[in-house]
N, C-alpha and C positions, 0 to 999 in steps of 0.2 A: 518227597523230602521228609514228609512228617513219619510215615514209615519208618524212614532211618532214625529217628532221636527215639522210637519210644517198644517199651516190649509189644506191644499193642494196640492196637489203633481202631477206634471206632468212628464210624462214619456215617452222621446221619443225615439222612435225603429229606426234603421237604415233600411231605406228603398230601397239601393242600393243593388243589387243579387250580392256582392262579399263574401258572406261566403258560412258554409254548410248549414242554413238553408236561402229556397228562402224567398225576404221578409214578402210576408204573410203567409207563417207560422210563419217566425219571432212574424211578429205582433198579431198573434193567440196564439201563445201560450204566449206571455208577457201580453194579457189581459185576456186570460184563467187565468193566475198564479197568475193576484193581483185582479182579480174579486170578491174578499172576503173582498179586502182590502176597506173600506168605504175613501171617499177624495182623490181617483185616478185615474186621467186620461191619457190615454195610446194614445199617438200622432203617426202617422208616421211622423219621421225626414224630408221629401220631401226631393227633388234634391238640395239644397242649403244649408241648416242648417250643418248638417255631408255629405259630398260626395269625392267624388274622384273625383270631379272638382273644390270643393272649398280648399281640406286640403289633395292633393297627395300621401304627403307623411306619412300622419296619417294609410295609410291602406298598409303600408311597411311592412315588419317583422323585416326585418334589420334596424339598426339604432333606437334604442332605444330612445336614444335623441331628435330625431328630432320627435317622436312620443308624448313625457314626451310633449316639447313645444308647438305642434299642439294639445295636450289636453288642455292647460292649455287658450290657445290658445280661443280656444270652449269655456270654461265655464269663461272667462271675455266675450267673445261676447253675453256668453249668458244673463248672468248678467247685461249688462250694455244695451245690445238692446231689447234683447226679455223680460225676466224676469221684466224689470222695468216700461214695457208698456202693461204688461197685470193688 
């Protein structure tokens, strides 16, 4: 769906080994899956954008809220530093 609304679409993978999958296959299979999709580019996150050194407590389970803030968190940093400079 996000495809559809924008000239171009970046996509980035979490590149920290805190889930089940290690990150490259993370990243394998997120550009295996949109490798059809024309206007998509599939980033790895690096150590600073999403990590469990910049946003702790975003890779919590517990505490719900503190997760909702640390996303919203991300996508004004992204918006306003990354997103407005490419």
């Amino acid at each position: 769906e996000a495809v559809k609304k924008v000239d171009h679409l970046l996509v980035f993978v979490l590149s920290e080994d805190l889930s089940t999958f290690p990150a490259d296959v993370r990243l394998k299979l997120v550009q295996e899956g949109t490798s059809h999709l024309d206007g998509v580019t599939v980033i790895s996150s690096g150590p600073y954008m999403v990590s469990s050194a910049t946003f702790p407590s975003y890779f919590l389970e517990e505490g719900h809220d503190r997760v909702k803030v640390h996303t919203e968190l991300d996508a004004k940093v992204f918006a306003r530093r990354i997103a407005e400079n490419t």
